[in-house]
N, C-alpha and C positions, 0 to 999 in steps of 0.2 A: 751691360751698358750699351746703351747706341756707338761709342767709337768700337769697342771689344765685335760688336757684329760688323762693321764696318769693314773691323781688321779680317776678320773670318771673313765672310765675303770676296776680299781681295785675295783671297788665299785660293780661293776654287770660282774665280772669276767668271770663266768661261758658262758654268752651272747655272747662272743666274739670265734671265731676260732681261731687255730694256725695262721694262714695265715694271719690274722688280726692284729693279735700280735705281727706276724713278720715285715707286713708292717710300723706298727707303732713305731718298735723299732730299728727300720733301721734307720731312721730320727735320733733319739735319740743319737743310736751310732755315726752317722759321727760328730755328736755334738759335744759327749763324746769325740772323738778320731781321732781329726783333722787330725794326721799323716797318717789318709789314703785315701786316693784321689777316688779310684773304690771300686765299691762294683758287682760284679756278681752271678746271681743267678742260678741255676741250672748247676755248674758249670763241666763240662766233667773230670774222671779222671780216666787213667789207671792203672787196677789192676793186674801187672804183674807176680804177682804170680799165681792167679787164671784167668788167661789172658782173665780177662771181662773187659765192659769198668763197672763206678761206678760214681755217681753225687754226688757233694755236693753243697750243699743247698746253703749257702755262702760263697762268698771268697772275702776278704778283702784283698785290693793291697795299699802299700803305695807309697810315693814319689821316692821313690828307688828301687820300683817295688818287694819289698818282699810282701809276700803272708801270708795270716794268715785265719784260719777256725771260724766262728761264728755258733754255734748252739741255735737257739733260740725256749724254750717251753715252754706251758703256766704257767699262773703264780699259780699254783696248791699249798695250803697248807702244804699238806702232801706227798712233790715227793722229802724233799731231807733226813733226818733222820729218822730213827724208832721213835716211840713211848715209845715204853718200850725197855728197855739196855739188850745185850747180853756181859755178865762177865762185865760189871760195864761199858759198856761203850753202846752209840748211834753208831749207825754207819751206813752210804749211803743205800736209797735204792733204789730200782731196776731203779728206771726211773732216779735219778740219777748216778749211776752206768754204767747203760746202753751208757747215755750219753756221761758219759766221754771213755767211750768205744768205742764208735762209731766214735768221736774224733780223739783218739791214732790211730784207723784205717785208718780216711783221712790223719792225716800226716804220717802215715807209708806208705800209697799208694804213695803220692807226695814225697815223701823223695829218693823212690824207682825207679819214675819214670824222678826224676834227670834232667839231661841237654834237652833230649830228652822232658821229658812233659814242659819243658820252652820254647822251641820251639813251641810245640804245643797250650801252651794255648796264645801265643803271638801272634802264627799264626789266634787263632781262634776267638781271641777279638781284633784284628787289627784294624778292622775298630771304634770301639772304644775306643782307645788308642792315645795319642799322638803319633807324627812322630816320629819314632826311641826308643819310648818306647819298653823296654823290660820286660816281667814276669821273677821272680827270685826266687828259690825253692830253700831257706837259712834258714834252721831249722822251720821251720814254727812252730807258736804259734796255741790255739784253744783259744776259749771265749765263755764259755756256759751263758746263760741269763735262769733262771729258778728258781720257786717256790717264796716261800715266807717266811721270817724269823720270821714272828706277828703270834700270838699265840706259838710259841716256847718257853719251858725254857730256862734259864741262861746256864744248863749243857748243853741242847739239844746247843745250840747256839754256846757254847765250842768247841763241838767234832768236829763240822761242820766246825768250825775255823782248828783245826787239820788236819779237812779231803779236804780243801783247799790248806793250808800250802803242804800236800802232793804232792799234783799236781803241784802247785804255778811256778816250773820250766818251764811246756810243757803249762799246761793249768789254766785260771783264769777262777774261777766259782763267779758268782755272784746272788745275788736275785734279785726280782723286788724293794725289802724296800733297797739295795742297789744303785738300780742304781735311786731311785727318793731320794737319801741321796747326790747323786753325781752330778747330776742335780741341786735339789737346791743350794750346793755347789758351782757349775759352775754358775748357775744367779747370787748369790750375786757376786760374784768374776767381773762380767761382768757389772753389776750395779757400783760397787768401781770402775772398770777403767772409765767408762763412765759418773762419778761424778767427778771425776778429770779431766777429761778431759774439764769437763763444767768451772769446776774452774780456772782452768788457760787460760781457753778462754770463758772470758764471754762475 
């Protein structure tokens, strides 16, 4: 099953590249997050302040054709709190920092680049699109997938709760012990309708 490799995976973590990890947790998400129909990868965006173009990695389109940013990296121990507290507290570090930065910046591009890059990116995945599907650039969300919450302490685990909550508006950060917390979640839930199901048609 998709959790069973997931688990394996995590078990010989370091074996595995980004690109693997992303492949594999692509599947995962549309799993997770039925509401969204496309997923496109390397996806073109204009950066019109700095009038380059800029790619993101993934873009998540739902039934309504809004748009949402997924950055996925691997599942590293030590990539999302310190170790030891600066003035009594844990707080993000660089690779997740970075991350969510990197983020704020794809939806500040697509935010910016408005009616026009909805045109475009409709124009440019048209042929994979339903008829008359449009791309729609409505606040867009991000969704970072990174690191790992097992061996953290209580307080490490806290801050990080904190330093979630912050973002929680633009962007949901998750761990890998998250998202296989969420998964298993989702099977039982799918096992309970499809034991009902057997029950009343047996």
């Amino acid at each position: 099953s998709i959790l069973e490799k997931l688990m394996l995976m995590l078990d010989a973590e370091e074996s595995y590249t980004e690109s693997q990890w992303q492949e594999e947790l692509l599947q995962i998400i549309l799993l997770l997050y039925p509401k969204y129909i496309y997923l496109f990868k390397e996806v073109p965006v204009r950066d019109t302040y700095s009038n380059k173009d800029r790619r993101i990695d993934y873009l998540l389109v739902d039934s309504s054709g809004n748009t949402d940013i997924i950055e996925i990296k691997k599942p590293f121990n030590k990539c999302i709190v310190t170790e030891i507290t600066y003035r009594d507290n844990y707080i993000p570090l660089k690779e997740l920092s970075g991350t969510v930065m990197q983020i704020e910046k794809y939806i500040f591009y697509l935010n910016k680049w408005g009616k026009k890059g909805e045109e475009k990116l409709t124009a440019h995945y048209k042929n994979e699109l339903a008829e008359n599907f449009k791309i729609k650039i409505t606040n867009p969300s991000g969704l970072i997938i990174m690191g790992r919450t097992v061996g953290l302490s209580e307080e490490q685990i806290q801050d990080f709760e904190v330093i979630k909550r912050k973002y929680k508006n633009v962007i949901d950060i998750i761990t890998y012990d998250d998202l296989i917390s969420r998964l298993k979640f989702t099977i039982k839930q799918w096992e309970k309708t499809y034991n009902k199901a057997q029950q009343s048609n047996p």
